[in-house]
C-alpha positions as MATLAB code, in Angstrom:
seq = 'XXXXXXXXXXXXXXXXXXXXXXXXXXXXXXXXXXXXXXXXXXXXXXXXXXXXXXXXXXXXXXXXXXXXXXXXXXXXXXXXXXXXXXXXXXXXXXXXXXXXXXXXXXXXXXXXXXXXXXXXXXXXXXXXXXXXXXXXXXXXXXXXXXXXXXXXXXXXXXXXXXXXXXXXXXXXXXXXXXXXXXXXXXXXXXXXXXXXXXXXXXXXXXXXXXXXXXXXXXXXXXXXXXXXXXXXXXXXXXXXXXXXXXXXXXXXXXXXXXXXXXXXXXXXXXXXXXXXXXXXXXXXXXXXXXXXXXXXXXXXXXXXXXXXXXXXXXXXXXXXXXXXXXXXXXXXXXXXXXXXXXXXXXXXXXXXXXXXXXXXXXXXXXXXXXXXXXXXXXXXXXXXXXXXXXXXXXXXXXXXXXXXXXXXXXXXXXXXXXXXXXXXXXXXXXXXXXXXXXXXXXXXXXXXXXXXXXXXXXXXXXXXXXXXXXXXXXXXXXXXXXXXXXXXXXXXXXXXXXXXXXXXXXXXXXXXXXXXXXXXXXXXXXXXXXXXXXXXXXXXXXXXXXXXXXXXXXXXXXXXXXXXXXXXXXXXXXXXXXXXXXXXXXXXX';
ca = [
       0.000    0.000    0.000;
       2.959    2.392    0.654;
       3.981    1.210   -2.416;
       1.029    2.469   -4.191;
       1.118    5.913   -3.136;
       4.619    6.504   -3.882;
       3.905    5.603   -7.182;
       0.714    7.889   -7.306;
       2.338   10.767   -5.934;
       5.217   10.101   -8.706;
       3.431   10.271  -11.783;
       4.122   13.290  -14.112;
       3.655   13.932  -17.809;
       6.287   11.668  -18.503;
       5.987    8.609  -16.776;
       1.744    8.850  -16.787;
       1.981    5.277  -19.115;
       4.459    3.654  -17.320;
       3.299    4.015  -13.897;
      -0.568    3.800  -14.585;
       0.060    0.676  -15.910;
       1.565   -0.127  -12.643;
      -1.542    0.933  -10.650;
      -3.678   -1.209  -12.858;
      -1.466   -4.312  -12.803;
      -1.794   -4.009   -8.740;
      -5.436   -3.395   -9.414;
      -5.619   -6.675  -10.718;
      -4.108   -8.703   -7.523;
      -5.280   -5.852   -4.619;
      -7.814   -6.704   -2.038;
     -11.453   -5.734   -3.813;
     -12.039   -3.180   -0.859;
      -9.217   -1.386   -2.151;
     -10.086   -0.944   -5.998;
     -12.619    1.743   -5.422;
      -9.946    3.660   -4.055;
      -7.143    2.708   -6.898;
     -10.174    3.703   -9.365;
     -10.380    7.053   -8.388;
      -6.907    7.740   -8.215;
      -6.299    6.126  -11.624;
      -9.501    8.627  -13.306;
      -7.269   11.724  -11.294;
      -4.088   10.937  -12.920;
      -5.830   10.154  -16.204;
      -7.590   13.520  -16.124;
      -4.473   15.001  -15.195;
      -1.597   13.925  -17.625;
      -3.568   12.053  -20.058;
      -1.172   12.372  -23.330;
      -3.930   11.645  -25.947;
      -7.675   10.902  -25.488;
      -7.260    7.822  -27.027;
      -5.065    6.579  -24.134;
      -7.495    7.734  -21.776;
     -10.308    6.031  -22.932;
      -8.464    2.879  -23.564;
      -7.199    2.998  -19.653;
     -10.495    3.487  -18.449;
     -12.188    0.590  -20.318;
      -9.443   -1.377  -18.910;
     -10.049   -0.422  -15.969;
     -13.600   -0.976  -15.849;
     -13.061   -4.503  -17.150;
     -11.011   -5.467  -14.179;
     -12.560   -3.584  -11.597;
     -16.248   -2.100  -12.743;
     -17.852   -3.666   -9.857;
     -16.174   -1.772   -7.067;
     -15.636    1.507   -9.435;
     -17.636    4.266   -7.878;
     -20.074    6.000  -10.156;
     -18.122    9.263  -10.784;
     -16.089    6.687  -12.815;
     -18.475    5.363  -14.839;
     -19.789    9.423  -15.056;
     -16.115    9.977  -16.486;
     -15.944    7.825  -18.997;
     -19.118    8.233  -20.986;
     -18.211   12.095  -20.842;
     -14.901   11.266  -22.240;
     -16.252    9.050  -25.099;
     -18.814   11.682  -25.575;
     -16.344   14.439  -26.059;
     -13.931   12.266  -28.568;
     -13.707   12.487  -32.240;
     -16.433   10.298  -34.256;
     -13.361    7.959  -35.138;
     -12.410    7.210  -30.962;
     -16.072    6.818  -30.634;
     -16.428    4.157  -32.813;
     -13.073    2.151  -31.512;
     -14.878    3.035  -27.518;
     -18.630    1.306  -28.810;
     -16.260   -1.634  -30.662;
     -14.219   -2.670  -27.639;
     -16.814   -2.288  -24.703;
     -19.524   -4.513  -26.592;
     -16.182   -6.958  -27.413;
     -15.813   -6.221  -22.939;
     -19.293   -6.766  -22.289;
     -19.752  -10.253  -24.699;
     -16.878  -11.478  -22.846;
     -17.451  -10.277  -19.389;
     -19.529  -12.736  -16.878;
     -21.797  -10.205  -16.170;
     -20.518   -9.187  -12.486;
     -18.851   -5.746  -13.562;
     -21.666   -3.347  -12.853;
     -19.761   -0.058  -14.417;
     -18.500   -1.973  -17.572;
     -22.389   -3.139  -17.856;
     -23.371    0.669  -17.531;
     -20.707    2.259  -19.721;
     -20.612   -0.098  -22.049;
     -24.656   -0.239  -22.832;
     -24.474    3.398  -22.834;
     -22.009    3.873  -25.342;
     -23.722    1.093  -27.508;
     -27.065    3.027  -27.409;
     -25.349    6.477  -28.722;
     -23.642    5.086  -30.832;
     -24.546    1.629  -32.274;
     -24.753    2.838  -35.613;
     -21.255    2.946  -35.539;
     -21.169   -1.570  -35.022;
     -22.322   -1.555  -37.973;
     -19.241   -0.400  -40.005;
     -15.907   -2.157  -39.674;
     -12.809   -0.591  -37.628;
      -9.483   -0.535  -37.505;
      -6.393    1.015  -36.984;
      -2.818    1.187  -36.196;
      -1.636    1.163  -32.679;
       1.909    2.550  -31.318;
       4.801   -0.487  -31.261;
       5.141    0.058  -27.812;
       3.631    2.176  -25.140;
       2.365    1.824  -21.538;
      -1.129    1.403  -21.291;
      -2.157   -2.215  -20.187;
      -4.721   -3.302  -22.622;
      -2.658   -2.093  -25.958;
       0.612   -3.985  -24.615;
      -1.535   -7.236  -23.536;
      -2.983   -6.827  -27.120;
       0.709   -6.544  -29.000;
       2.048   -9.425  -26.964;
      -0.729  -11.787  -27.699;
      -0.544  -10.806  -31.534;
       2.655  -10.190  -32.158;
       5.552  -11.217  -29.621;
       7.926   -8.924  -31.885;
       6.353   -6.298  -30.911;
       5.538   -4.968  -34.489;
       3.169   -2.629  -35.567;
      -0.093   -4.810  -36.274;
      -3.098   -3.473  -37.132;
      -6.449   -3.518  -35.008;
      -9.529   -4.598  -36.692;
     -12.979   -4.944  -35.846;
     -15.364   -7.077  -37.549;
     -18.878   -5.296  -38.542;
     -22.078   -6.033  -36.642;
     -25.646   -7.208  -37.706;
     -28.172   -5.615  -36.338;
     -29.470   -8.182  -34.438;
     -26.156   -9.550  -32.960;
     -26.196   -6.050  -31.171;
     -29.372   -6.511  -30.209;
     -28.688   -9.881  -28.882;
     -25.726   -9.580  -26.962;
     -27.411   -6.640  -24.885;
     -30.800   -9.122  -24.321;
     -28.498  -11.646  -23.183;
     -27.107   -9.219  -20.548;
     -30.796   -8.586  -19.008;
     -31.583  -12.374  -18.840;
     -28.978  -12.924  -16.591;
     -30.404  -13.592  -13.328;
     -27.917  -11.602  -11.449;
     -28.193   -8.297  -13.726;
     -28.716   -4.994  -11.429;
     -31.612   -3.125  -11.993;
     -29.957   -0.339  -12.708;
     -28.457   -2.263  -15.806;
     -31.710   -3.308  -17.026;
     -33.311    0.751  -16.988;
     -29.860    1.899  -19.569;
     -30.617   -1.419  -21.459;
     -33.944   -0.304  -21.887;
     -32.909    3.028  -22.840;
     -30.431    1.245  -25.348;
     -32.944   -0.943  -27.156;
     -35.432    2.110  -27.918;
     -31.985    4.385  -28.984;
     -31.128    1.230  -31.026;
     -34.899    1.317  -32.846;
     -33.785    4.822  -34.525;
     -30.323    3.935  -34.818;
     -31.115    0.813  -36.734;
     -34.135    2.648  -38.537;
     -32.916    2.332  -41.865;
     -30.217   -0.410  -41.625;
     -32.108   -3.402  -40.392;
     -34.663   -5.717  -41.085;
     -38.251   -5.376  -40.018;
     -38.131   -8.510  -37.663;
     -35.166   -7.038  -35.848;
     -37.168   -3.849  -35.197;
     -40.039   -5.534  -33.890;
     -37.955   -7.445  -32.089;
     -36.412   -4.479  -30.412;
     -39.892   -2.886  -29.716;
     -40.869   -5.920  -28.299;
     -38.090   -6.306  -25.958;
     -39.080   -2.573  -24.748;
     -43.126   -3.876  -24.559;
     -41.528   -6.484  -22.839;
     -41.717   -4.753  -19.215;
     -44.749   -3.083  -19.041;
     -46.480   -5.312  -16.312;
     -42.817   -5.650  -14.239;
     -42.806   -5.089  -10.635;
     -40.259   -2.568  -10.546;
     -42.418    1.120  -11.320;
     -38.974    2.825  -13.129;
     -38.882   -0.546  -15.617;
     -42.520    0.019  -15.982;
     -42.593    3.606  -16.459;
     -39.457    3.838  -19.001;
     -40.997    0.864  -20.919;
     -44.445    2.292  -21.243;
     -42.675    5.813  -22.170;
     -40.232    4.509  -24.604;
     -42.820    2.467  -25.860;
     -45.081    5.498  -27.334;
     -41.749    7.123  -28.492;
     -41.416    4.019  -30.649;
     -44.776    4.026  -32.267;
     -44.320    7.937  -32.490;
     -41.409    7.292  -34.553;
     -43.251    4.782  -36.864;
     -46.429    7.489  -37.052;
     -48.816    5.468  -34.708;
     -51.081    7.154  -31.986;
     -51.091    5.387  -28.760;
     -53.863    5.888  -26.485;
     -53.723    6.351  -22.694;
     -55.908    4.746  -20.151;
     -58.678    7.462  -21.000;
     -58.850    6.968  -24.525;
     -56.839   10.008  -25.457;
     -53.649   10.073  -27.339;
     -50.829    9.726  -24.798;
     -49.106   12.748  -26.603;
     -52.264   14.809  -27.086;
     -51.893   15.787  -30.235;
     -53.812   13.146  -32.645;
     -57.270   15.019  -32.972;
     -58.946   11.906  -33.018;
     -56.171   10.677  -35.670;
     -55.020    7.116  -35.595;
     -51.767    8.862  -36.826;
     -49.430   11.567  -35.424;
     -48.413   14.777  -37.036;
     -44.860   15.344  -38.473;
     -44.316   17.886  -35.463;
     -44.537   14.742  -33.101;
     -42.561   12.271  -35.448;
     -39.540   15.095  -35.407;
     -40.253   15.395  -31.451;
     -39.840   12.021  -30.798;
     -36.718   11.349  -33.607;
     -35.052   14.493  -31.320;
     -35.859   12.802  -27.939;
     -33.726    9.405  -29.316;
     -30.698   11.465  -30.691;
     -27.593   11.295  -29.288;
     -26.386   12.972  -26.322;
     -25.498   15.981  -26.406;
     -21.899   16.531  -25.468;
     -21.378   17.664  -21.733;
     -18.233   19.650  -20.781;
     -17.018   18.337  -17.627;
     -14.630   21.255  -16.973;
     -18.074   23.444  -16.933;
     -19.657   21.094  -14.582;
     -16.371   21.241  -12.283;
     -16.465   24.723  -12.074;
     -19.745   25.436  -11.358;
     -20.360   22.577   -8.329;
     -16.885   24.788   -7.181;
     -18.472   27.918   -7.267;
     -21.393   26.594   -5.419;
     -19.206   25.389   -2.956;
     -17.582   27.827   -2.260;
     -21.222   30.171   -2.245;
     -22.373   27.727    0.749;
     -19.048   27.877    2.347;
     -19.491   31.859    2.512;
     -22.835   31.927    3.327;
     -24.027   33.659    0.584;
     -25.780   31.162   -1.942;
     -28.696   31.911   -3.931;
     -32.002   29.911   -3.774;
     -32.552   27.307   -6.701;
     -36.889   28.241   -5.611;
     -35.570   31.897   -6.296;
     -36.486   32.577   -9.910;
     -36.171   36.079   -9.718;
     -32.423   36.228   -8.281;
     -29.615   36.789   -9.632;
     -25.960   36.815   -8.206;
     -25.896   40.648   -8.724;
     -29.127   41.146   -6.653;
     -28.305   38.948   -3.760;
     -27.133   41.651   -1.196;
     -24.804   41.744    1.510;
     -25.652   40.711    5.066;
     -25.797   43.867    7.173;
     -24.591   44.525   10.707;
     -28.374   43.870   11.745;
     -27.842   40.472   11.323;
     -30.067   39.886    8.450;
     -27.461   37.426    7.480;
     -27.566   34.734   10.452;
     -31.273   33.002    8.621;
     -28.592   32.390    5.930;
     -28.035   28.570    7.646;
     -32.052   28.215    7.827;
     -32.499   28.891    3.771;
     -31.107   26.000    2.638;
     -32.341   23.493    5.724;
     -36.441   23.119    4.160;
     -35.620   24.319    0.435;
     -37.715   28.205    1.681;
     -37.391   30.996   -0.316;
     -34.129   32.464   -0.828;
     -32.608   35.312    1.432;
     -34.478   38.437    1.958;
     -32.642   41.916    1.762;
     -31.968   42.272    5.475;
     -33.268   44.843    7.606;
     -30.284   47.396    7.995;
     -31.683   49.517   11.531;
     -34.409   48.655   14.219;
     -35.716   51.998   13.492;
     -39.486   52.890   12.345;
     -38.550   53.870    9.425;
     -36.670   50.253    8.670;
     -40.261   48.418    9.743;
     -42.482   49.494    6.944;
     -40.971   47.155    3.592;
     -41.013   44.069    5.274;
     -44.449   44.545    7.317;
     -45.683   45.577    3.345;
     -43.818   42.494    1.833;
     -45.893   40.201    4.956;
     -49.127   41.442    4.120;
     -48.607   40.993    0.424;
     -47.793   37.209    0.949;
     -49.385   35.803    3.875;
     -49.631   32.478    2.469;
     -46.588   31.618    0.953;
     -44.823   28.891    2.902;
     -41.770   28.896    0.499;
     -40.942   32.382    1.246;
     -41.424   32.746    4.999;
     -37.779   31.962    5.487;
     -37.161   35.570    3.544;
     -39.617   37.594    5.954;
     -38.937   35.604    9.373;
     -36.527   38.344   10.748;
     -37.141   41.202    7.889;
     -39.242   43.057   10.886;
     -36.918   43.313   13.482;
     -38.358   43.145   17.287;
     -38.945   46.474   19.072;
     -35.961   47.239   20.900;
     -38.068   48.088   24.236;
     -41.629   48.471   24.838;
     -41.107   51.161   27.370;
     -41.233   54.270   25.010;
     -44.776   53.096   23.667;
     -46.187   53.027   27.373;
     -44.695   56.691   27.825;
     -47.744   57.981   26.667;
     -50.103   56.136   28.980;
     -48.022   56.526   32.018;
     -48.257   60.127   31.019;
     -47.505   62.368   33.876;
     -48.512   60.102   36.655;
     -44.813   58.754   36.363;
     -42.502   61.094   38.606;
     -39.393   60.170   36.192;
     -40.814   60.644   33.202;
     -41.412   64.043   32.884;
     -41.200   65.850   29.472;
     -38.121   63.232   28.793;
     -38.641   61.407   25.470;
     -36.177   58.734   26.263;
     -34.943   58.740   30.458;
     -33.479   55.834   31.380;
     -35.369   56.367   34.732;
     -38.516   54.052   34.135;
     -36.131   51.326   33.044;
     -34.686   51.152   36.590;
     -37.846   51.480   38.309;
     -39.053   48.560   36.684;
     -39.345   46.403   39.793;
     -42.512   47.363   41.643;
     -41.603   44.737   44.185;
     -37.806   46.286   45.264;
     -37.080   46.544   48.459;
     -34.628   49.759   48.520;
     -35.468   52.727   46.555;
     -33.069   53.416   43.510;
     -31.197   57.065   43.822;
     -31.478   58.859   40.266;
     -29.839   61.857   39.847;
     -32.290   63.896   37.731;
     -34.977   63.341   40.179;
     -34.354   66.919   42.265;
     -34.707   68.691   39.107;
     -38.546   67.543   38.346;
     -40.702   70.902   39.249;
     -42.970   69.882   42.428;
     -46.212   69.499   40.701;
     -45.166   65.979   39.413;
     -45.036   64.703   43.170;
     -46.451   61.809   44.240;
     -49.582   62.879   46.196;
     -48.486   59.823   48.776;
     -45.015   61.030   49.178;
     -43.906   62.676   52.468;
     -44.055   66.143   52.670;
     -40.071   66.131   53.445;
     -39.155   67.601   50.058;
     -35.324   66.200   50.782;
     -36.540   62.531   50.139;
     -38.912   62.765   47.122;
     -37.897   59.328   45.959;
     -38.252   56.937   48.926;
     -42.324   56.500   48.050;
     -42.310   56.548   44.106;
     -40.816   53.404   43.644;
     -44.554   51.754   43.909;
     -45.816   54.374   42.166;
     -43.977   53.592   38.573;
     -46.001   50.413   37.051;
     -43.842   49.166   34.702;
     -45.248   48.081   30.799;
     -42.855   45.065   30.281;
     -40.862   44.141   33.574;
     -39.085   41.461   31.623;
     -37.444   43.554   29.132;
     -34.940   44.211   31.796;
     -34.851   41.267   33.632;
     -37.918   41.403   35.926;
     -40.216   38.735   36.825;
     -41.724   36.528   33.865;
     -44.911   34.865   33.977;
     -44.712   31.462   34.464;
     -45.775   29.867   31.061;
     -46.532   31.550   27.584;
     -48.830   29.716   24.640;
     -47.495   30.855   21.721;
     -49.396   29.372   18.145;
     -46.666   27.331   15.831;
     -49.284   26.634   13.122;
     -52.625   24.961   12.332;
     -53.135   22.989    8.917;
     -55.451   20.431    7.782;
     -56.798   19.300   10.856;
     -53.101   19.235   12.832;
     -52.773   22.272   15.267;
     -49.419   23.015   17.395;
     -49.082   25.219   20.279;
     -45.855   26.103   22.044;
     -45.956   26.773   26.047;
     -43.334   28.470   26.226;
     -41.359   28.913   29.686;
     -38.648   30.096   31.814;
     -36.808   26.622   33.656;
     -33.713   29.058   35.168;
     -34.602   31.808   37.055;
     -31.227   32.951   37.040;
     -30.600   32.773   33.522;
     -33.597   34.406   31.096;
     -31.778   33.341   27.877;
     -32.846   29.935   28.431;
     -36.579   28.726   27.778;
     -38.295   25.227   27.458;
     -41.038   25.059   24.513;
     -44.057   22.433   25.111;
     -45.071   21.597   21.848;
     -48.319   20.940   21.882;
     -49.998   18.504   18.995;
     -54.239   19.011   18.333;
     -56.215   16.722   16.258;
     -59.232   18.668   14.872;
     -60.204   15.819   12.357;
     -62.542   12.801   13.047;
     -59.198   10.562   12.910;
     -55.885    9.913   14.545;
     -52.702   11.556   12.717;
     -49.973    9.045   11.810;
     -46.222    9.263   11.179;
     -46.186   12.541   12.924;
     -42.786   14.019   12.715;
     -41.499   17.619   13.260;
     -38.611   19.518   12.030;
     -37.395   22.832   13.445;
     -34.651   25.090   12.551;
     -33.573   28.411   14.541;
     -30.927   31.087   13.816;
     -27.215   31.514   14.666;
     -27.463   32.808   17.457;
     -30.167   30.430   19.508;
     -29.167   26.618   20.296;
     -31.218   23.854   20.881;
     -31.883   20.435   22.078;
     -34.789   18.892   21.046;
     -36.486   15.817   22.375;
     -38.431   12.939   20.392;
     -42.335   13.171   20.873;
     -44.349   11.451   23.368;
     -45.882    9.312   20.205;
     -46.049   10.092   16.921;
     -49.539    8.799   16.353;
     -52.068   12.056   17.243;
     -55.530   10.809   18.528;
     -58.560   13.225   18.082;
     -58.173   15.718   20.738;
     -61.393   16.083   23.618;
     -61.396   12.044   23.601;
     -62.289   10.298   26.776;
     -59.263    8.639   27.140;
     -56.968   10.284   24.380;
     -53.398   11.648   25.692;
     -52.090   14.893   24.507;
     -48.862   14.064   22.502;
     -46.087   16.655   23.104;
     -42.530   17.328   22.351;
     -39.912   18.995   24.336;
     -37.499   21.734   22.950;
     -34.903   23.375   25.252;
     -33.794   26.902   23.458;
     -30.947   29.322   24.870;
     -31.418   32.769   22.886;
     -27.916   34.231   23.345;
     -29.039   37.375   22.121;
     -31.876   38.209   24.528;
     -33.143   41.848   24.095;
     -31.549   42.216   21.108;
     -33.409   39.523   19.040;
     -36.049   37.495   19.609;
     -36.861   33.746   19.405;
     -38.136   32.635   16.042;
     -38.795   29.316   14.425;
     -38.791   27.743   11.064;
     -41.215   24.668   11.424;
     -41.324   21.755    8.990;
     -44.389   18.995    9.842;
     -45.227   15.873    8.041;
     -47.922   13.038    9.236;
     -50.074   11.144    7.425;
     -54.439   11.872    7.431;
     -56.303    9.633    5.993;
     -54.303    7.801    4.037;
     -53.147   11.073    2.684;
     -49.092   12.238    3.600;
     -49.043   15.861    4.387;
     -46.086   18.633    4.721;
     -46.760   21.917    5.985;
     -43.983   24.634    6.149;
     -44.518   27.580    8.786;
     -43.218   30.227   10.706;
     -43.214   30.716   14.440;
     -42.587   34.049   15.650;
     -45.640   35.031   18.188;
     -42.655   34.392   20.930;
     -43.198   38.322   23.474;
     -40.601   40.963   22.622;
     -37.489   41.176   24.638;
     -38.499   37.522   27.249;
     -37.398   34.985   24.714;
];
């Protein structure tokens, strides 16, 4: 094994031959859970110093031949992109020597199987002419020097050849390959596939019995068990008789492609339609596909990627998180597929409230896009200011003060000591407390029950003892949170009671609940009581509840809020509901 990665990590432009013929002569004799492992390395040093594409293609049919069973599938990805990228002439040498792989392979390499059906479907036209050509007199690769040495021990130039194919020897030699008792599934939806590319391919080159034989074949798995076999075979079956100009009508009488009327023939626009749906492949650049699963990559890795649901976005448009935090749903957008980040709320001011509480009413029933408004109003930094007004003048700090940090203090109806503020002598002596002692040195010892606070927990006063906040209520399911404070020394941490109600005339099933918070809250969340939901106001129905233990590290500054994900099962009917919890009070969770 050491071995083998010195000679991996040695491999250059120069010695790519020599030393990948190494790694596949080891692949040969190495334990089989290694040769996934060898596989990869040997498509990374192809990709990488690969002198000709001829070479590379011939090493990774080699390689597939020896070890296509334990190949992963970026492997088998690799080399039909390869063969699909090559000249017509290295096409027709790939389709030649993976059918000559596949007649004499027992059937146990899976990624041969899958390549080499593939490539005989795009491009089994191609079997039907002969090949050949000259090969190198000596080189590196493993299957050309096997080849030289078994033809010519000299090691002169000999010529390659390959025979032309009938039609029906293609067509055989992929049937025998789904009779086998032991052929993947997998290998039996591309040889489907094959057989109805093979029907155009053949179109004008073979005989009428070898094209009903081929439709046949297709017919062949209409009635299997497996749906994919069942659907590709019904499918490929009205492409077929599309081709040939026959209608083909569904289960309701209609043409399956809606487009006969009331024909027993299709038009010419469906003919070309289908003839374009069996062409080949187009040809996909891999370095394109590279880069852009990189660039997303990287966009998750930053934070900043854009929605695939977002139709409207662009990489221009997607703004930058601002110092609000906007940016921390960023981890939420991509946990449920939601909509795709919303333009973050910059200030906490009132001027900063009015697009987002216009973009809420506008959509109040779009699931997908409740991610994007779930923070874009951000929670009122303190409820004191509002209850100015009431208090009025009846609160001896308030005075003509827009914004004294008096009230704040004197939020505690229930202290003990009376709190010394400094601006207090300067209040004119109208604004007394008509309770106070006339002792005009101590005008503050009798106030402090005088000031009723509007929210004592904004600063850390008492909190009542539970909250029921609503999570949601759809199709018959209804969850409630009671909410609650389990530390009294510690108000960042609360314990949510989710509550599950059955409004329907039957229990829920398969009840399971996802939730996602921001950055800056943690949770731990506990497994429901049961996750079957009786109908609620039974005699002797439980209540079914979860647990959720939340620590909002950013208490007063932001508030709790929840992205909820529920699926269960009514009726016989499976149902998902996406929804938004955010009904948690303003500065206690």
């Amino acid at each position: 094994q050491r071995a083998l990665e010195l000679i991996y990590h040695l491999v250059n432009q120069e010695n790519v031959e020599a030393l990948t013929a190494e790694l596949l002569n080891y692949l040969v004799l190495c334990p089989r859970d290694h040769r996934g492992d060898i596989c990869s390395r040997v498509l990374k040093v192809v990709d990488k110093f690969s002198p000709e594409d001829r070479w590379r293609v011939d090493t990774l049919i080699t390689m597939l031949t020896i070890a296509g069973r334990e190949c992963e599938s970026s492997v088998q990805s690799a080399t039909t992109i390869y063969i699909s990228q090559s000249s017509e002439d290295l096409r027709a040498y790939a389709v030649h020597k993976l059918l000559k792989a596949i007649r004499d392979d027992d059937g146990s390499q899976q990624g041969l199987l899958n390549v080499g059906i593939w490539s005989i479907g795009e491009y089994g036209d191609l079997l039907l002419k002969p090949y050949s050509y000259n090969p190198p007199s000596s080189g590196g690769n493993l299957s050309e020097v096997a080849e030289l040495s078994a033809m010519a021990p000299e090691s002169a130039p000999v010529t390659v050849s390959f025979m032309a194919l009938e039609p029906t020897s293609v067509v055989e030699i992929v049937e025998e390959v789904m009779k086998r008792h032991t052929c993947p599934l997998e290998v039996k939806q591309r040889a489907l596939t094959c057989f109805t590319k093979l029907r155009e391919r053949f179109e004008n080159s073979a005989d009428a019995a070898t094209l009903e034989k081929i439709q046949n074949l297709v017919k062949k798995y209409e009635g299997s068990s497996s749906l994919e076999l069942q659907l590709r075979s019904c499918e490929y079956g009205a492409l077929i008789n599309a081709i040939k100009g026959v209608s083909v009508k569904g289960g309701d009488g209609d043409d399956i492609f809606g487009a006969n009327q009331g024909s027993e023939s299709v038009s010419e626009t469906v003919k070309t339609a289908a003839k374009e749906a069996l062409a080949r492949m187009p040809v996909v650049d891999i370095k394109l596909i590279q880069r852009k699963r990189a660039e997303r990559a990287d966009a998750l890795m930053e934070g900043d990627a854009m929605d695939p649901f977002d139709a409207g976005s662009s990489d221009d448009a997607a703004p930058a998180p601002s110092s609000s935090g906007g940016g921390d749903l960023l981890d939420l957008n991509d946990i449920f597929g939601g909509g795709g980040p919303a333009a973050p709320v910059a200030t906490q001011n009132g001027n900063a409230l009015k697009a987002p509480s216009a973009k809420i009413e506008a959509t109040p029933n779009n699931d997908v896009d409740l991610l994007a408004d779930i923070f874009s109003a951000p929670a009122a930094p303190a409820p004191a200011p509002v209850a100015t007004p009431a208090v009025g003048g009846f609160d001896i700090f308030g005075g003509g003060q827009p914004a004294a940090p008096a009230p704040a203090i004197q939020n505690n109806m229930f202290a003990t000591q009376p709190v010394a503020v400094n601006p207090a002598p300067s209040l004119g002596s109208s604004l007394v407390d008509p309770f106070a002692a006339p002792t005009p040195s101590q005008p503050l010892q009798p106030s402090a029950p005088a000031a009723i606070p509007s929210s004592p927990a904004a600063v850390g006063g008492p909190t009542p003892s539970s909250v029921t906040v609503q999570g949601f209520s759809h199709q018959g399911l209804t969850v409630e949170f009671e909410s609650s404070k389990p530390d009294t020394w510690n108000k960042q941490n609360s314990l949510l009671v989710a509550k599950f109600i059955n409004t329907t005339d039957a229990p829920l099933y398969g009840l399971h609940l996802q939730v996602a918070v921001p950055k800056y809250v943690t949770m731990e969340m506990k497994p429901p009581t049961s996750t079957t939901v009786p109908v609620t106001g039974g005699s002797s129905t439980k209540q079914v509840t979860q647990t959720i233990s939340v620590t909002n590290t950013m208490l007063g500054t932001k508030n709790l809020m929840l992205k909820l994900k529920a699926s269960f099962t009514s009726k016989g009917t499976k149902v998902e509901h996406l929804a938004t919890c955010s009904g948690f009070p303003a500065g206690q969770y």
